[in-house]
C-alpha positions as CSV (number, residue, x, y, z in Angstrom):
1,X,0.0,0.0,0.0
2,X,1.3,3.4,-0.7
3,X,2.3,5.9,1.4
4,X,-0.4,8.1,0.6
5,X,-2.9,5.8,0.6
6,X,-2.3,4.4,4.0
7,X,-2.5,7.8,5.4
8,X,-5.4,8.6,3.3
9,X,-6.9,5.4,5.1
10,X,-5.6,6.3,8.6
11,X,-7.0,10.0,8.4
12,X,-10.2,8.7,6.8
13,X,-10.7,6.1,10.1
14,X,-9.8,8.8,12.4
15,X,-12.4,11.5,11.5
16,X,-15.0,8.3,11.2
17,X,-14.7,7.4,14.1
18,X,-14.5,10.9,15.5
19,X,-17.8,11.7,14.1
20,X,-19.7,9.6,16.3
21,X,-20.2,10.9,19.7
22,X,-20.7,8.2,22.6
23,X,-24.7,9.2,23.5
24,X,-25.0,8.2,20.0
25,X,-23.5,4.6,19.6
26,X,-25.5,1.5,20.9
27,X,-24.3,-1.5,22.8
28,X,-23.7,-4.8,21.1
29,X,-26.9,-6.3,23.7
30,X,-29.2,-3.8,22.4
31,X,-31.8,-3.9,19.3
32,X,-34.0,-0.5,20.4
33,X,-32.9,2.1,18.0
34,X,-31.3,5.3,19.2
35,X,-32.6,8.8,19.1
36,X,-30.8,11.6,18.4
37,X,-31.9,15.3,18.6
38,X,-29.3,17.6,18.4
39,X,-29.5,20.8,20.9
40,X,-28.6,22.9,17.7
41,X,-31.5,21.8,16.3
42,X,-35.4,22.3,16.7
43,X,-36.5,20.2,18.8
44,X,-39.4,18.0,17.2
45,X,-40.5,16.1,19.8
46,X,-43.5,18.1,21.0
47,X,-44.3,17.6,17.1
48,X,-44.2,13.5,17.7
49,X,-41.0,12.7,15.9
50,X,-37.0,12.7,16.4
51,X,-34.5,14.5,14.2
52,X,-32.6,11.2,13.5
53,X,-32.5,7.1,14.9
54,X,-29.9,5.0,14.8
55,X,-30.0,1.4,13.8
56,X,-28.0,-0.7,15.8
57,X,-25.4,-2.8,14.1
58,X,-26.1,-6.1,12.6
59,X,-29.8,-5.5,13.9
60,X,-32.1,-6.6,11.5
61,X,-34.8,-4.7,10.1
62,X,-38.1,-5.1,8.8
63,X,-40.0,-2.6,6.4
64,X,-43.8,-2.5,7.3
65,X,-46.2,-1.7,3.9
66,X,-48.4,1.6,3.9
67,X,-50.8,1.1,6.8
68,X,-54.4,3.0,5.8
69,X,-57.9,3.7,7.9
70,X,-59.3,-0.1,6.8
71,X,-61.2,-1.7,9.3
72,X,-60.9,-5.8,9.2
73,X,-64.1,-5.4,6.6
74,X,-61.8,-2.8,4.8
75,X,-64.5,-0.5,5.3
76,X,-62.9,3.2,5.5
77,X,-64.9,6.5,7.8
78,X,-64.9,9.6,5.8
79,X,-63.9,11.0,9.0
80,X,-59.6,12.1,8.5
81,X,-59.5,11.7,12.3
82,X,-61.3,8.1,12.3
83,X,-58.6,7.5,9.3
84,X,-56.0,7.8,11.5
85,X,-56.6,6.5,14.4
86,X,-57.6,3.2,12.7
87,X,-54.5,3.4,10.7
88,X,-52.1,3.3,13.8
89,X,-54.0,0.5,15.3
90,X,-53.3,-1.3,12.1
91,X,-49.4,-0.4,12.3
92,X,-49.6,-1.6,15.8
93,X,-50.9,-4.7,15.0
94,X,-48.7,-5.2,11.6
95,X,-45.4,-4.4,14.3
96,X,-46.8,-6.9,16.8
97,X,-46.6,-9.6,14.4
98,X,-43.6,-9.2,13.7
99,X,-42.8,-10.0,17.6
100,X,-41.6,-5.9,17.6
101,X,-42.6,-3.0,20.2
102,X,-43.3,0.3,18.8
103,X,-40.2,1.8,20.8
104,X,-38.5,-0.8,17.9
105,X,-39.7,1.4,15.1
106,X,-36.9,3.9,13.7
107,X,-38.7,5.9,10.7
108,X,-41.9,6.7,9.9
109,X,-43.7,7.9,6.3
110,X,-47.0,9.2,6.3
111,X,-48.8,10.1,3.6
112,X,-51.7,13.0,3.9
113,X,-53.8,13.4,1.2
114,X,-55.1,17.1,1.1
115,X,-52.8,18.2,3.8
116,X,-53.3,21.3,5.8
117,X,-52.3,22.6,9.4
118,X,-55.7,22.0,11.1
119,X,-54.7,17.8,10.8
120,X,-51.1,18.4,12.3
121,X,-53.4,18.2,16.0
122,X,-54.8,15.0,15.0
123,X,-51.2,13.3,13.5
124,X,-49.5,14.3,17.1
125,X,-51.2,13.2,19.0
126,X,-51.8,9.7,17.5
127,X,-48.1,9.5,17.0
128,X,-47.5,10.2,20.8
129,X,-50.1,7.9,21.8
130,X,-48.7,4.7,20.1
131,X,-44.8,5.8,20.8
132,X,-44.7,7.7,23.7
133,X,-41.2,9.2,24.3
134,X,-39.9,6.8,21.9
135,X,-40.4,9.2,18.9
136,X,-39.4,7.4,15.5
137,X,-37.5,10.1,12.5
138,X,-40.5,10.8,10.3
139,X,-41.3,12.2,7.6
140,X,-44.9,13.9,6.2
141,X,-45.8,13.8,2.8
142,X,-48.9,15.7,1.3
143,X,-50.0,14.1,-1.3
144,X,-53.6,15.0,-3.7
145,X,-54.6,10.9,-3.5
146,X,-54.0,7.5,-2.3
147,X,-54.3,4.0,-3.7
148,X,-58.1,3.9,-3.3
149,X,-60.0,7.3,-3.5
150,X,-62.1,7.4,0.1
151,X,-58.5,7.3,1.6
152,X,-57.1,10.3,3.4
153,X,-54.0,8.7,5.2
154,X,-51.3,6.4,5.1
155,X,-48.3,5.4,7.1
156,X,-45.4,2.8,6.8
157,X,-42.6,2.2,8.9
158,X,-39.2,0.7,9.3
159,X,-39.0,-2.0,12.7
160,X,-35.5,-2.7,14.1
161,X,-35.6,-6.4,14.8
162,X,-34.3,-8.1,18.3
């Protein structure tokens, strides 16, 4: 190996494994994800998410499918609220057969169709209810439909795996 190389790869380690600080690395034991919110940041937990999670090394991860307002008849309310409230029940329920908590869950999507800031109220405090202080990363995205046109909301989400 050259000389330059090597101190390329030397220099390249060294500012790796400077950039990540001790609060943010996870023992070898544990599968939880880790959450990160920067003081220099906004802090976007009163908002029911986390700037960033980290994945735990050689933790495997699961990827759960866009969860909408279906009942088990896959009958859908017209109500946005009703929407999601059934919609985290059926995240709960896809993460719990996976043998996963919702503090296991690193990043949510959710989909809004027509989004406006009158259903922020409604998105917090489902979010907070199902996770708690365990606030996944997650990200909102308005969108003008859905897969089938009575729906108003969907959300998928990534599970860290024991």
């Amino acid at each position: 190996m050259s000389r330059a190389i090597k101190h390329l790869f030397i220099g390249g380690f060294i500012i790796m494994s400077m950039g990540v600080s001790q609060a943010a690395t996870a023992t070898e034991t544990s599968r939880k994800p880790t959450i990160v919110n920067p003081k220099n940041l906004y802090d976007p937990s009163p908002n029911g998410y986390s700037t960033a999670v980290i994945v735990p090394a050689g933790a495997r991860v699961a990827y759960i499918s866009g969860q909408g307002g279906q009942d088990s008849t896959g009958g859908l309310s017209p109500d946005f609220a009703v929407q999601v409230e059934q919609a985290y029940a059926n995240l709960r329920a896809a993460i719990e057969a996976l043998g996963a908590k919702p503090d296991q869950v690193a990043k949510l999507t959710v989909y809004v169709v027509d989004h406006d800031m009158s259903k922020l109220e409604v998105l917090t405090r489902n979010v907070k209810a199902m996770f708690g202080a365990a606030l996944p990363a997650q990200t909102l995205v308005p969108v003008p439909k859905l897969a089938i046109e009575p729906m108003l909301f969907e959300v998928e989400a990534v599970v860290v795996l024991d």
